[in-house]
C-alpha positions as CSV (number, residue, x, y, z in Angstrom):
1,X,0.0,0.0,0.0
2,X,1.2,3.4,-0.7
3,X,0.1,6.3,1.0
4,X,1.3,10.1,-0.8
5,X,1.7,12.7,1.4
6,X,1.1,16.1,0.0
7,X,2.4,19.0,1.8
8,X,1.8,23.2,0.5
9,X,4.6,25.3,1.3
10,X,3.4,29.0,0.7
11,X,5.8,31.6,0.3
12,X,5.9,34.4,2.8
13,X,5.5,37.6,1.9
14,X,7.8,40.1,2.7
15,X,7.7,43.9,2.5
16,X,10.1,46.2,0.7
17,X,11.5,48.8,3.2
18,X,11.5,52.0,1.1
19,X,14.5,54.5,1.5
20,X,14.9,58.1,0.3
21,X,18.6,60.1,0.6
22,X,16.8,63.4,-0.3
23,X,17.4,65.3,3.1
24,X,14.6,67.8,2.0
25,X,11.9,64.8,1.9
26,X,13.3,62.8,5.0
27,X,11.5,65.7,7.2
28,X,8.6,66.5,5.1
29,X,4.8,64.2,5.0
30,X,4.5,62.2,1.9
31,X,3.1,58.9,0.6
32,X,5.2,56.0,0.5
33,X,4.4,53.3,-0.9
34,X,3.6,49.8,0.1
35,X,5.9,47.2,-1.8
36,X,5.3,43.4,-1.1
37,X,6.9,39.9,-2.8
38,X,7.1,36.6,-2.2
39,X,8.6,34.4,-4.5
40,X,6.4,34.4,-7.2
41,X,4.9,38.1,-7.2
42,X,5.9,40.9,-6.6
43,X,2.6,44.0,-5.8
44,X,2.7,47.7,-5.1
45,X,0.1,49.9,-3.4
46,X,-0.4,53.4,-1.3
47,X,-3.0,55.1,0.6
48,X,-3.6,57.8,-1.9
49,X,-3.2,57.4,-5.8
50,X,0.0,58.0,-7.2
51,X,-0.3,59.1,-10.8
52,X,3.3,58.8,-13.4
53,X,4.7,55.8,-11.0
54,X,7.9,54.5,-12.7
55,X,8.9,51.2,-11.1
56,X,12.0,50.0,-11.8
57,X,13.4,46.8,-10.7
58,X,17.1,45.8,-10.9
59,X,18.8,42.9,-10.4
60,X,22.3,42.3,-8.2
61,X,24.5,43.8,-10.6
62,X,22.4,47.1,-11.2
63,X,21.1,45.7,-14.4
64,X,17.1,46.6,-15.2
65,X,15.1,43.9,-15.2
66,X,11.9,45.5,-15.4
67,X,11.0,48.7,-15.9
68,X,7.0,50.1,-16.1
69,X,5.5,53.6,-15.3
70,X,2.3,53.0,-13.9
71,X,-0.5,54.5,-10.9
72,X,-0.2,53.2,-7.5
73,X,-3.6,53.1,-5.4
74,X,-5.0,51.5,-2.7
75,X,-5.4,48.3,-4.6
76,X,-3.0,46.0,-4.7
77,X,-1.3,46.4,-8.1
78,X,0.8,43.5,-9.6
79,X,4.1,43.6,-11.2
80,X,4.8,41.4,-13.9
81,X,8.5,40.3,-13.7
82,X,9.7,37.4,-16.2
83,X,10.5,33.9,-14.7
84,X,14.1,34.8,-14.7
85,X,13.4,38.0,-13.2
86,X,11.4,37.1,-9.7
87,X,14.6,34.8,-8.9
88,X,17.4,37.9,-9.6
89,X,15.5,40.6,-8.3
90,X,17.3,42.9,-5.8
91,X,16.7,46.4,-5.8
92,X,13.3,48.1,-6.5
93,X,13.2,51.7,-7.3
94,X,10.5,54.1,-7.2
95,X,10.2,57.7,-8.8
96,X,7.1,59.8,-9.0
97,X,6.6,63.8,-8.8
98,X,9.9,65.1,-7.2
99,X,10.6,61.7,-5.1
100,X,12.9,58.5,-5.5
101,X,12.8,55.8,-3.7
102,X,14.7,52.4,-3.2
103,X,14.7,49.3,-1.4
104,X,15.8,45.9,-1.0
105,X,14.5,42.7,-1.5
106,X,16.6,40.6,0.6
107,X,17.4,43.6,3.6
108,X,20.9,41.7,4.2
109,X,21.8,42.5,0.4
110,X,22.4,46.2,1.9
């Protein structure tokens, strides 16, 4: 007799801590972005809408591997990275209006 044992792993889901070197920003009150992955997606969202959002996503070695302007809102939005691309992503970085943004993926990567 055999007996199959099946077993789901789910991927926990991590958030993106979001930096921003601009002294002038570090004291003022804007929207940052929410920026959560796990190993197969990757999603963005904010309290308010964000019109003209580029994300950029980059792997290790500073190379873009995706790149998409887009609005952020409340909803969850997804971001579709190739195959390749969810396994080599490192760096995520955000520009809208006057601001830019980064963050890791992996925090020890720093």
């Amino acid at each position: 007799m055999a007996v199959t044992l099946c077993t789901g792993m789910q991927a926990q889901t991590k958030t993106v801590t979001l930096h921003n070197d601009d002294l002038e920003y570090q004291h003022g009150h804007y929207e940052v972005p929410t920026i959560n992955y796990d190993d197969k997606t990757v999603t963005i969202s904010a309290d308010t809408l964000i019109n003209n959002a580029t994300v950029v996503i980059k792997d290790a070695d500073g190379n873009v591997i995706h790149e998409e302007k887009t609005t952020v809102s409340p909803a969850e939005k997804n971001i579709n990275l190739p195959q390749s691309g969810q396994r080599e992503k490192s760096v995520v970085e955000l520009y809208y209006d006057d601001k830019c943004l980064y963050g890791y993926f992996d925090e020890d990567k720093e």
